[in-house]
C-alpha positions as CSV (number, residue, x, y, z in Angstrom):
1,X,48.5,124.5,85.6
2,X,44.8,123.1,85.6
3,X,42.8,123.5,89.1
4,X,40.2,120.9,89.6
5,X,36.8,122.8,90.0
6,X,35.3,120.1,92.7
7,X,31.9,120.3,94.2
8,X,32.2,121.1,97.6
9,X,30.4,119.8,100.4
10,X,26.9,121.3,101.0
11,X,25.5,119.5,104.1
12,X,22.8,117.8,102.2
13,X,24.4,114.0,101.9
14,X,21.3,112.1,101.9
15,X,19.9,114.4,98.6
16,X,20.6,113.6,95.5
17,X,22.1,116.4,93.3
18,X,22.3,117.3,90.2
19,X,24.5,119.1,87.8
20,X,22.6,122.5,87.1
21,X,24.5,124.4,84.8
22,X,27.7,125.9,83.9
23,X,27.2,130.1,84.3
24,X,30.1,130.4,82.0
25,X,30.6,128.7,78.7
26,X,33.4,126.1,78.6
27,X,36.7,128.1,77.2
28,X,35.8,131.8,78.7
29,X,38.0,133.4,81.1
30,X,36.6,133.2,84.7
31,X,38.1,135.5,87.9
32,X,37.9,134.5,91.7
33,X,34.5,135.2,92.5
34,X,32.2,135.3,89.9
35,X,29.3,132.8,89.5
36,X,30.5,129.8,88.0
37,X,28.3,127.1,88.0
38,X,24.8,126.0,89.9
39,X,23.6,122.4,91.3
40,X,19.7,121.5,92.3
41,X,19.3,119.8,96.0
42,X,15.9,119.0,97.7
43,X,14.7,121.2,95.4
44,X,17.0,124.0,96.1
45,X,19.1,125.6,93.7
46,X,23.1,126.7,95.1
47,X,25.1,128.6,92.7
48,X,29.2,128.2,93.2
49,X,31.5,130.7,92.6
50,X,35.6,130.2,90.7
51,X,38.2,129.9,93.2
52,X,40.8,130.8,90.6
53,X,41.4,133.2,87.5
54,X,41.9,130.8,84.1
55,X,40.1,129.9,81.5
56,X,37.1,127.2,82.3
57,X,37.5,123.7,80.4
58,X,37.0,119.8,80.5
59,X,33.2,120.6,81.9
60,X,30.9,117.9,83.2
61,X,27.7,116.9,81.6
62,X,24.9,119.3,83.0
63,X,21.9,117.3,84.1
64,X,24.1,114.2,85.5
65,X,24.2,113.5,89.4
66,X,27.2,114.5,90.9
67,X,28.2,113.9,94.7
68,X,30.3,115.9,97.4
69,X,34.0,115.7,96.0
70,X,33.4,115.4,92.1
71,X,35.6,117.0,90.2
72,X,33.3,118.6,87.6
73,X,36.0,120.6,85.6
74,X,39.1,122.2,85.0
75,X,40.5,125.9,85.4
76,X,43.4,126.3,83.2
77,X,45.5,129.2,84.7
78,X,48.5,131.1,83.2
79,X,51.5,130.2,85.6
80,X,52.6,133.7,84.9
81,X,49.6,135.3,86.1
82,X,48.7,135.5,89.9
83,X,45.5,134.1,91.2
84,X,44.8,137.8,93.0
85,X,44.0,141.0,92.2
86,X,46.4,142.6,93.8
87,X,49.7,144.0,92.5
């Protein structure tokens, strides 16, 4: 299954923002939790974290604007595996 990774809304709609970077390299393993990627707002920088355990793929192109709602990549998970840590 692939889970869209989509920028969230931050409560800055009138700023433009832009792609940061990814905190992970496209095709490592990523866990619910840890810092994914980052975005720069009126000169603020918010760091997101993954919503899902997978491997991180299909990445966007850091340094491009991106709006509220973009999908900016994919989070290939195992259908086997659970999205929780616990048993």
């Amino acid at each position: 299954m692939r889970i869209p990774i989509v920028l969230p809304d931050i409560g800055m709609k009138s700023v433009e923002i832009t792609f940061g970077a990814w905190l992970k390299p496209p095709g490592s393993k990523v866990k619910i939790g840890e810092e994914l990627f980052e975005v720069e707002a009126d000169k603020a920088t918010i760091v997101f974290e993954a919503e899902a355990n997978g491997i991180l793929e299909d990445v966007c192109v850091i340094g491009s604007q991106v709006k509220e709602g973009d999908i900016l990549g994919y989070i290939r998970t195992d259908e086997n595996e659970s999205n929780s840590d616990s048993p």
